[in-house]
ZAMARGU-4260 file (C-alpha; in steps of 0.2 Angstrom, whole numbers, plus 5000, padded with zeros to 4 digits):
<rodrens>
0) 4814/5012/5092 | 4828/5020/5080 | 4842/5029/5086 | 4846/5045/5080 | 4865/5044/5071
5) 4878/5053/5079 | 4891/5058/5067 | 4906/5058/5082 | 4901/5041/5088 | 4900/5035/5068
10) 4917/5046/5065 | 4923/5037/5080 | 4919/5018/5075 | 4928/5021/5058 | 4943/5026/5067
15) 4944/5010/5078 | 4940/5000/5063 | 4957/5007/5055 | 4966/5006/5070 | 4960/4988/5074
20) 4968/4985/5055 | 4985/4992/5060 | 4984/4978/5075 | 4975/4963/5066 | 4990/4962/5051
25) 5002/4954/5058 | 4991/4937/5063 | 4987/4934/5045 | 5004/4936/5041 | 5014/4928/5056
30) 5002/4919/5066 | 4996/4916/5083 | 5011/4917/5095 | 5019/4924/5110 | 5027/4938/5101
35) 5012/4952/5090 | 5028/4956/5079 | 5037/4940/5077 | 5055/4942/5076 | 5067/4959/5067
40) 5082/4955/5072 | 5094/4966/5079 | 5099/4973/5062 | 5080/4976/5057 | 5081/4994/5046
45) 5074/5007/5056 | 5057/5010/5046 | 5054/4993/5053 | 5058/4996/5069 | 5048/5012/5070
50) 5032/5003/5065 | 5033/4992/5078 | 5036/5004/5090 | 5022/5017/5085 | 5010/5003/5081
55) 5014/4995/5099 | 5011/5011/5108 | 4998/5019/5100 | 4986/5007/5090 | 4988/4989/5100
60) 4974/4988/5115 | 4968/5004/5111 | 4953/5000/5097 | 4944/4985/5104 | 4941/4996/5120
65) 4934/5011/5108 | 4925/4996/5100 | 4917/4987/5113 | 4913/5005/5124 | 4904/5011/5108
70) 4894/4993/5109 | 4888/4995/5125 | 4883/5014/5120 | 4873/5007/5103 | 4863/4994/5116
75) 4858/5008/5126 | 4853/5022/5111 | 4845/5005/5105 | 4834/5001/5120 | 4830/5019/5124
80) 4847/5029/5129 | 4841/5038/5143 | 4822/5034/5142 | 4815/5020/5149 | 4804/5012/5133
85) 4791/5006/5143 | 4779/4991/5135 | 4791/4993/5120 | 4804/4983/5129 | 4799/4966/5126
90) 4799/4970/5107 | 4816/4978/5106 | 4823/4964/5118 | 4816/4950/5106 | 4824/4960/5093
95) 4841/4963/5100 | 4842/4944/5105 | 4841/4941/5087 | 4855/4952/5083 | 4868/4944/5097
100) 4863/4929/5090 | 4866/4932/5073 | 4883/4941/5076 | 4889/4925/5085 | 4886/4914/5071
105) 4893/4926/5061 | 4909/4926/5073 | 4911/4909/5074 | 4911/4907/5055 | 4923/4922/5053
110) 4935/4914/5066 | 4935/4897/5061 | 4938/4902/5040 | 4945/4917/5040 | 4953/4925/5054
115) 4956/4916/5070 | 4957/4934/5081 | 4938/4937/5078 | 4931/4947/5091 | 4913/4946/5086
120) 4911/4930/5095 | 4915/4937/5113 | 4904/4952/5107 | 4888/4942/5103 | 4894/4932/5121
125) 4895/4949/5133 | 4879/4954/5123 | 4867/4941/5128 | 4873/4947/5146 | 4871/4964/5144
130) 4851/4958/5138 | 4848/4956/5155 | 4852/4975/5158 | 4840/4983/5147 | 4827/4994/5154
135) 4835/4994/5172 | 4838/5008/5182 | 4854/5018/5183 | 4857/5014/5201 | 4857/4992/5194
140) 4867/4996/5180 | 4881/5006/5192 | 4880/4994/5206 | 4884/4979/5190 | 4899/4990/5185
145) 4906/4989/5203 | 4906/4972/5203 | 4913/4969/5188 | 4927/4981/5191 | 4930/4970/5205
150) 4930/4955/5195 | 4943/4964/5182 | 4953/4966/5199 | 4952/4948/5203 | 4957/4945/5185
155) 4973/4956/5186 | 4979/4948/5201 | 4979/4932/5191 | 4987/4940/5177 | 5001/4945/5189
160) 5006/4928/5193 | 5005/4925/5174 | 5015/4939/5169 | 5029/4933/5183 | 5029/4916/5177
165) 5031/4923/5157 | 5048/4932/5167 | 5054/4918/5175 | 5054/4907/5159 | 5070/4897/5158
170) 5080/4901/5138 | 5073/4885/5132 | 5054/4890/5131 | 5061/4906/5125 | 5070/4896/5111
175) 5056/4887/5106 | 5044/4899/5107 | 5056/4909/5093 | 5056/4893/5083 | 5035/4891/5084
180) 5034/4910/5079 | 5045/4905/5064 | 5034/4888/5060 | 5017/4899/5061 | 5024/4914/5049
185) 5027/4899/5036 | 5011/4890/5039 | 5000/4906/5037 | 5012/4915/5025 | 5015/4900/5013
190) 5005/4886/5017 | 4990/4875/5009 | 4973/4880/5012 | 4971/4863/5021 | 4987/4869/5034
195) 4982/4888/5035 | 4965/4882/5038 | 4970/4868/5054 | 4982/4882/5062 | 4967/4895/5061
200) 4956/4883/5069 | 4968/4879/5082 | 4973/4896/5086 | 4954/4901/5085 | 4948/4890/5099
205) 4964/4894/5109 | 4958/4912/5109 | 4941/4907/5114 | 4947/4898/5130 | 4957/4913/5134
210) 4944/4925/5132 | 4937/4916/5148 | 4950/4930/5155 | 4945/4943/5143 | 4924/4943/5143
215) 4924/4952/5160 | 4934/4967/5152 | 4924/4967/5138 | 4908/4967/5150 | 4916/4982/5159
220) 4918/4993/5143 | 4899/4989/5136 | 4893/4995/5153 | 4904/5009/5153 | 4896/5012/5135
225) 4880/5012/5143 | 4881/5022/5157 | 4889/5037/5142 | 4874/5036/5135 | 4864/5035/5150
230) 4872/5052/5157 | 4873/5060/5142 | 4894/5059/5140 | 4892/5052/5124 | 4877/5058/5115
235) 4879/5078/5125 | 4897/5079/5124 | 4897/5098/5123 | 4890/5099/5142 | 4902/5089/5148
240) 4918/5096/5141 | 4927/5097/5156 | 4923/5078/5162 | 4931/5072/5144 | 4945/5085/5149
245) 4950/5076/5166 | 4950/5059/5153 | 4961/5069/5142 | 4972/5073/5156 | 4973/5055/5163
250) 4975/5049/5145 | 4991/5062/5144 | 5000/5058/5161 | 4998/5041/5165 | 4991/5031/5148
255) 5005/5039/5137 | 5020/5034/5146 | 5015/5018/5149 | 5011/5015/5131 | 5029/5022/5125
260) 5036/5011/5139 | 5025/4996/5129 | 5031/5001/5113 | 5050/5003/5118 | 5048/4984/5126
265) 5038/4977/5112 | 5049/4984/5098 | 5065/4976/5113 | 5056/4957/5111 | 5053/4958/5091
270) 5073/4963/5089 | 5080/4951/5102 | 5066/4938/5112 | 5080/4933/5124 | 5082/4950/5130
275) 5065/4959/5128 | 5055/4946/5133 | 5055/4947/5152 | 5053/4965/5150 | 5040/4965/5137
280) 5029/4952/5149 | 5029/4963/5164 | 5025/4980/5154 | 5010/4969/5143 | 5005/4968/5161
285) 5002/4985/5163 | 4994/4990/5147 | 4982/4979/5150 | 4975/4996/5160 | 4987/5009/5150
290) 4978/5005/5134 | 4961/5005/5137 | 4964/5022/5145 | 4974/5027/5130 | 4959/5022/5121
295) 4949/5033/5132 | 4960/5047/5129 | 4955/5045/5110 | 4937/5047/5115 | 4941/5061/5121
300) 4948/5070/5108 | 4933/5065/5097 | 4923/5073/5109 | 4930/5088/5112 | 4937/5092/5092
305) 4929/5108/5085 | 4916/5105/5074 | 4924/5109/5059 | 4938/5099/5062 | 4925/5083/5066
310) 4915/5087/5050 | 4932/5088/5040 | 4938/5070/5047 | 4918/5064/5047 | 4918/5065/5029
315) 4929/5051/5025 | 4928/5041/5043 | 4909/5041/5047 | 4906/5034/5032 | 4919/5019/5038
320) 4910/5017/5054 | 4892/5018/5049 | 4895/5001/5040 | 4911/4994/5052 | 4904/4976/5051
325) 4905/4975/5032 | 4924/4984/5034 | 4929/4974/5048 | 4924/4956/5038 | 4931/4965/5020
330) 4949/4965/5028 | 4949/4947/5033 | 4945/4942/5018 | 4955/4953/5009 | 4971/4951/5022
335) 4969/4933/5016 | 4970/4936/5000 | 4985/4948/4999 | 4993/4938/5013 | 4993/4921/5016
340) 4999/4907/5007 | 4980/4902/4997 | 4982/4921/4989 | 4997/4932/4984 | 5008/4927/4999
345) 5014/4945/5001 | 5014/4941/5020 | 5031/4932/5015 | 5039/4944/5005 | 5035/4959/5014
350) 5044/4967/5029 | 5034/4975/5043 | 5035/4992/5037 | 5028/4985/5020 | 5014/4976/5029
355) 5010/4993/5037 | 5009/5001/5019 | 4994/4988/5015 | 4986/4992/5029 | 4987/5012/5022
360) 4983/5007/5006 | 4967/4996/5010 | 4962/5010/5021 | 4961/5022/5006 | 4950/5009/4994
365) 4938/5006/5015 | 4936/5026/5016 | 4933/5029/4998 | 4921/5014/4994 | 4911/5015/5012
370) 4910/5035/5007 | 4904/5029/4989 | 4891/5017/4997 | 4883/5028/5010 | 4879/5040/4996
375) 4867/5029/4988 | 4864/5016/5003 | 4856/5019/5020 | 4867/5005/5026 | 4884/4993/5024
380) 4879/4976/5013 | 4881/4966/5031 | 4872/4978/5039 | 4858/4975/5029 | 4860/4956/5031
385) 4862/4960/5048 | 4844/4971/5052 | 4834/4959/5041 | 4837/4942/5051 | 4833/4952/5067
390) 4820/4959/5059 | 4813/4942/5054
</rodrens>
């Protein structure tokens, strides 16, 4: 069964696709370490600093939740929203199989050549759990999201004693994480395709062991995805105005201060480690929660703009979301090639502010091609690639 398009879930994927940009920059340029940013300096100019901040508080673990709540929703509009598709089940089961399995190798592929941060492989992973979910009843689905809040909880609790131990850390490890953040920004910024392309592999499989940590929040936000879908917050968002109202509310007094409080700490570590890093470890702690609920307050928005306003940012951004799997793999490739050290080795040259003002660039050629595309095409070139091998 075909799902109808909605153009604020489409308006709201090209949005997250940008925004995960803004985040995903400075890996290709600096590398896989214990600080986003790398290291300013004290005497950074202010433009530089500013990015950090801004791009700290209001783009880092804000997207991939938009991202992986509008997965969970696309599963569910896929295997009947709030319908139960009856004998059609096993068909569009055997079909969706096909496309989990199809993203995971396209994950690992993307990972392992081109950008070791690749989240499609933790996607393809969650889905072939949330499989198991289509076609249940709303009651099974709410009593799973119990037990995986509970499991996020267990999680946290971990990540407490983590984060203590990152504040406790005695000057050396800080020292030599400084000097690894230096040794990956050179590798990845100036290196040989042979030494780009061991560090990327090594930092790829690093974040697949982590993500043993991160698939149970992934898991959480499909479900919530589902369940939007499932009681109409997503695709009715008109009758439940005052629902995304409370989120808005939420997102305001408690996600927005601990995201400038993140912002303030990061742009502390990437100026001076030895001081900001005890800081900037216990407040990563809390955005852990504080983003996601930022994220939600973005959702919000989305779904309670005028309509005027939506079709005036939907013309440039739906087109960007309808075909996010070809924009999300176009910026690898071309990060890579603008970046690191097998292309133009800007990553080098450029300060963060400049690195920024790629990201704004590319986002003008994304919105004007997907918006050029989409007008003679029904979907993204990956897409297409994508729908035909589970079609097979």
């Amino acid at each position: 069964m075909k799902a109808a398009r909605s153009l604020r879930i489409d308006t709201l994927r090209g949005i997250a696709v940008f925004g995960i940009m803004l985040v995903n920059v400075w890996g290709f340029a600096i590398g896989n370490n214990f600080s986003r940013y790398g290291v300013i300096g004290e005497q950074a100019p202010l433009l530089d600093q500013l990015v950090v901040f801004v791009v700290a508080a209001f783009a880092e673990q804000k997207f991939y939740p938009i991202f992986a709540f509008l997965f969970g929703a696309g599963f569910a509009l896929q295997t009947g929203g709030r319908h139960f598709p009856g004998p059609r089940l096993d068909r569009i089961k055997t079909t969706y199989r096909r496309r989990v399995t199809w993203l995971l190798g396209c994950g690992v592929l993307h990972g392992s050549l081109l950008w070791f941060g690749d989240i499609l492989t933790v996607y393809a992973i969650c889905g072939f759990w949330l499989l198991t979910h289509a076609g249940r009843r709303l009651s099974d689905i709410v009593d799973s999201l119990h037990r995986l809040a509970a499991l996020n909880v267990a999680v946290l609790v971990f990540m407490a004693y983590l984060t203590y131990q990152l504040m406790t850390m005695p000057t050396e490890a800080v020292t030599w994480g400084v000097d690894e953040i230096a040794r990956t920004h050179a590798v990845y910024s100036e290196g040989t395709l042979g030494a780009i392309a061991r560090e990327r592999l090594s930092d790829y499989w690093g974040n697949l062991a982590n993500s043993l940590f991160f698939l149970p929040k992934v898991a959480l936000l499909f479900l919530i995805g589902v369940l939007s879908v499932r009681l109409g917050w997503l695709t009715q968002p008109e009758r439940h105005r005052a629902l995304w109202g409370r989120v808005l509310l939420a997102a305001l007094w408690v996600g927005l201060p601990l995201n400038l409080w993140w912002g303030w700490a990061a742009l502390r570590d990437a100026l001076d480690p030895h001081a900001g890093g005890p800081m900037a470890a216990l407040v990563s702690f809390f955005v852990e929660v504080a983003g996601p609920l930022m994220a939600a307050g973005y959702v919000a928005l989305a779904m309670r703009a005028p309509q005027r306003l939506l079709a005036a940012v939907a013309r440039w951004l739906a087109p960007v979301g309808r075909m996010a799997l070809t924009n999300y793999l176009a910026q690898s490739v071309l990060f890579g090639l603008l970046l690191q050290g097998t292309g133009l080795r800007l990553g080098a040259l450029l300060s963060h502010a400049g690195l920024v003002g790629v990201c704004l660039l590319l986002m003008v050629v994304q919105a004007a091609f997907s918006r050029w595309w989409m007008r003679r095409h029904t979907q993204g070139p990956m897409e297409a690639v994508w729908r035909r091998f589970a079609a097979a």
